[in-house]
N, C-alpha and C positions, 0 to 999 in steps of 0.2 A: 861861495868858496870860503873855507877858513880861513883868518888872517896867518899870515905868516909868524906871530908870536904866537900861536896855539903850540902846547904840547901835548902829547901823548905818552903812557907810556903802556908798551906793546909785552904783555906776558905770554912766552912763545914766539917770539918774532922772526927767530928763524927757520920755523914749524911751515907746513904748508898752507893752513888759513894765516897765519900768522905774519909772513913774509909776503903775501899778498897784500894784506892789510898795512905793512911797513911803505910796502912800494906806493902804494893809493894814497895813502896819507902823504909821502913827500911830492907827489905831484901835484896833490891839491893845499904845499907850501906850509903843512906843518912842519912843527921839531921831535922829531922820533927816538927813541929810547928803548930798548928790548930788553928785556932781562929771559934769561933762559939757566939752567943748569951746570951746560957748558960756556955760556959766554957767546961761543963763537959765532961769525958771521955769517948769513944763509948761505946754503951752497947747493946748487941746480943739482939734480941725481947725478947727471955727468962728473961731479968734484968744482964746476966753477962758479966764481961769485962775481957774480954783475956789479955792472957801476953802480948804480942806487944804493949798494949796501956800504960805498963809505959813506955816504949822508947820516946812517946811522949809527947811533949811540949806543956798542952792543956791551953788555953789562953782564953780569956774571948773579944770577937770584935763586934763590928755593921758597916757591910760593905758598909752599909749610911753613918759613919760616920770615915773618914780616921783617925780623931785625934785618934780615941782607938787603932788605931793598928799599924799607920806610923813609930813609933819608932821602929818595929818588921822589916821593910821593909828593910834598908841596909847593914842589914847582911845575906838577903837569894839571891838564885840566881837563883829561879824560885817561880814562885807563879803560885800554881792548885787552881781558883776557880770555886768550884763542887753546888752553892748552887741554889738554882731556884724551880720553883712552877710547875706541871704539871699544878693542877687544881687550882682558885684560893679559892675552898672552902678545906682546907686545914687536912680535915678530912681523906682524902684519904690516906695521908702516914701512918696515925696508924689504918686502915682498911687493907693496902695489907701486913703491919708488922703482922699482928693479924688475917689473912686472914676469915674478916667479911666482907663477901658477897653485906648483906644491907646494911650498914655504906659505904661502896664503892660506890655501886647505888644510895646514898642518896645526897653524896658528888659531884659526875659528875652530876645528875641533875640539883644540884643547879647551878653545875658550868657553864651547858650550858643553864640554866634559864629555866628548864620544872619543878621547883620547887612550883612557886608559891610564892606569896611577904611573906605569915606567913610562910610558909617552907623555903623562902630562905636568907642564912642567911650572902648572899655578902649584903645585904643593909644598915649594920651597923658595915661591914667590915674596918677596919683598913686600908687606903689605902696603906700603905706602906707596905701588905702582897698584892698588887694589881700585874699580872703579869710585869704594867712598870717599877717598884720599885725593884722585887725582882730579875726578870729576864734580865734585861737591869740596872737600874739606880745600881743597885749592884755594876754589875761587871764594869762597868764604872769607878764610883768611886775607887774602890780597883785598877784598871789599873790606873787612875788616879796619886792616889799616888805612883803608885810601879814608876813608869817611871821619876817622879820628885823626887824622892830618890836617895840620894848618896850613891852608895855602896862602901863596904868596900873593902879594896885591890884591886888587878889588874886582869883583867883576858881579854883573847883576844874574847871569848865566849859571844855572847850576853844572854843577860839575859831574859828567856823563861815567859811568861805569858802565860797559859794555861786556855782555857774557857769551861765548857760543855756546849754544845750547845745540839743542837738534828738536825736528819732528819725530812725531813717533810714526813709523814705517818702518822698522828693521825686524821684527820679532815674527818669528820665532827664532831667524837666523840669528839677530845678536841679541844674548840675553836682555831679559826686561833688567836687570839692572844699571844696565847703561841707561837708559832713559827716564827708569826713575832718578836716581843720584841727579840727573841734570834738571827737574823738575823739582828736587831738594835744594839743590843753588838756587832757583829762582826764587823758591818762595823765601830762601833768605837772605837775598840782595832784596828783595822786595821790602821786607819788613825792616833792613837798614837803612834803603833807601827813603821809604814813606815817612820815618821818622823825624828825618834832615828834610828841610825843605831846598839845601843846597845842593841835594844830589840827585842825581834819576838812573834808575835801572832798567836798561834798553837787555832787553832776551831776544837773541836773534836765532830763529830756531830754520834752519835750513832743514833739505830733505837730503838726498844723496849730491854733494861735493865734489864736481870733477874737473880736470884739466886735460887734456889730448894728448899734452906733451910732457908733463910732468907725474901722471897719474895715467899711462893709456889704456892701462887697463882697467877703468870708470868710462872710457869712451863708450864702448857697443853697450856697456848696462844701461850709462845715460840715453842711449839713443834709445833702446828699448822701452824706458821709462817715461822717455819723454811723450813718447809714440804714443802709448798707452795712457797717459793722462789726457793727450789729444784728440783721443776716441773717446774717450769716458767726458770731459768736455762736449763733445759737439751731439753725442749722443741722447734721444727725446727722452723726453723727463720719463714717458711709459717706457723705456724699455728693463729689460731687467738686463743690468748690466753686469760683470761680472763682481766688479766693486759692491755694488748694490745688496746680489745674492749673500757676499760675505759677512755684509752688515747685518743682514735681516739673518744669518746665522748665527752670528755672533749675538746677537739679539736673544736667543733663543738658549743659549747654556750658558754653565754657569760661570763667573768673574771671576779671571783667574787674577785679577789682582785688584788692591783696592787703593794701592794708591792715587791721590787726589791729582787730576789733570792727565792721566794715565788712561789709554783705552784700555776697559777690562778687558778684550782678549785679544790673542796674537790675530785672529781675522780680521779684527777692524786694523789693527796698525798693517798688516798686507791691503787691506784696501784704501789706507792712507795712500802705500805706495805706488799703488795703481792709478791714481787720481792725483798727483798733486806731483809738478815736474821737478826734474833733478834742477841742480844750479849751479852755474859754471862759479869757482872758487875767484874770480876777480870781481866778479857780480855781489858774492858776498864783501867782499874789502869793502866795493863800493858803495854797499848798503851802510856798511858798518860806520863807513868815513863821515856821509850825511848825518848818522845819528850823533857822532862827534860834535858837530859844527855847531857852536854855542848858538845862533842863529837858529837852529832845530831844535827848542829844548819841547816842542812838543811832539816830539818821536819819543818815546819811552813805553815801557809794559814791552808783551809781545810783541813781536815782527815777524810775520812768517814769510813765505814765499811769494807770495801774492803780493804782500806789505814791501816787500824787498826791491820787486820789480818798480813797484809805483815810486819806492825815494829814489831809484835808479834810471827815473823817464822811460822805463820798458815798453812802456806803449809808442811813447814819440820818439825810437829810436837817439835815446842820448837824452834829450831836454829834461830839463828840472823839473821834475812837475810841482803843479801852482797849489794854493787851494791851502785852507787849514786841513791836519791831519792828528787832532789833539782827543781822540779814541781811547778809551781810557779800556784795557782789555778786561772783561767780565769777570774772567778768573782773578784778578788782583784789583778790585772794585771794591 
């Protein structure tokens, strides 16, 4: 467990992975810090805000813009930042809060252009809610500044930048530019990080995200998902499974993209999500928290879902698990 003088400071804190990650860190007796657009403090879909949120330190930041929040930067000695766009028509996050069906379908159409130029309403969109901006050019900057920061006192611990990234499983439903742009963060927290030997970049790439109660309508997909990664699991290596079929098709035409760490085509990332389970949103905090803990400094690179369960004793119901876990991942080798 972190000592109680750890700080963090949480970009998007009062976001949905984000306020997870606030709440997980105060129990495991850090000092938490959010900076968000608004300031303000989380508030449940319902309008209310739980005790845990006076613990924390809700700060007012634009993570385009380092001056609002650099002076915050060398007194903490990790930074989670949790912010980013699935879709870039942005109606989406208060449709699965509010679990409005049409407003949901209304939002991914536009997002993946079956809207129509009067329906769609990215063509007078704000570029800098654009995926390069919010999901890359962000966290760039915020890494940016954290790594040119002098921090306060001494400590032999490198100091953790933590990124949400994602797996690749969405596509063709949500554009390949979401996951490339998050696969652009990484490679350039990586190359900031590798530089400094005082810092380390932890990529926490989840699959689908969900909550029961704050998200319910990610329940029945997660169940579904989960279901079908359980079968594709237990299933003999000869069968041809349906994942399987998709890869060996994909295999077979041609890459529809070339970006580096990107599966060339929308069939592999459907058989990503056929194979590899959803994860519950406090599951991630908790991954997150571990990689935090100066004590961890050999959690860094990738983290996937698998990697998540293991810092999170997933196997032994709760316990820490033992063991070096200093895997240096291939892609950033």
């Amino acid at each position: 467990m972190a000592a109680a003088a750890h700080k963090i400071l949480v970009v998007g804190g009062n976001g949905f992975v984000g306020s997870a990650v606030c709440r997980a860190a105060l129990a495991r007796g850090m000092q938490v810090t959010s900076i968000s657009s608004s300031g303000k403090p989380y508030r449940t879909p319902k309008g209310h805000s739980p005790a845990w949120t006076s613990k924390v330190e809700w700060r007012t930041g634009d993570a385009l813009r380092p001056e609002s929040y650099a002076h915050l930067l060398p007194s903490v000695h990790g930074v989670v930042h949790t912010t980013g766009i699935l879709f870039e028509d942005t109606r989406y996050k208060s449709a699965l809060a509010k679990g409005n069906v049409p407003e949901l379908m209304a939002a991914i159409a536009a997002s993946v252009g079956l809207g129509g130029d009067k329906e769609n309403p990215l063509k007078e969109r704000d570029p800098r809610s654009s995926y390069d901006a919010m999901n890359r050019d962000a966290a760039l900057r915020v890494c940016e500044a954290f790594v040119a920061s002098k921090p306060e006192g001494q400590s032999d611990a490198p100091r953790s930048f933590v990124y949400l990234s994602a797996e690749d499983c969405g596509r063709p439903f949500i554009p390949a530019r979401y996951t490339e742009t998050k696969r652009e963060a990484e490679l350039g927290i990586e190359r900031m990080t590798a530089e400094n030997p005082a810092y380390r970049g932890v990529y926490m790439r989840p699959t689908m995200i969900y909550h029961p109660h704050y998200r319910p309508m990610t329940s029945p997909i997660a169940a579904l998902a989960d279901l079908s990664a359980t079968i594709h699991a237990k299933a003999p290596g000869v069968l041809p499974t349906p994942a399987k079929i998709l890869r060996y098709l994909a295999s077979t035409t041609p890459a529809k993209t070339e970006q580096p760490f990107v599966t060339p085509s929308s069939m592999d990332s459907i058989a990503n999500a056929m194979t590899i389970p959803p994860i519950h949103v406090d599951h991630v905090a908790e991954a997150i928290c571990v990689a935090l803990d100066p004590a961890r400094s050999d959690v860094r690179g990738v983290v996937d879902v698998k990697r998540m369960r293991e810092l999170i004793g997933w196997s032994e119901k709760g316990a820490q698990p033992t063991g070096p876990h200093a895997e240096r991942p291939q892609e950033f080798q």
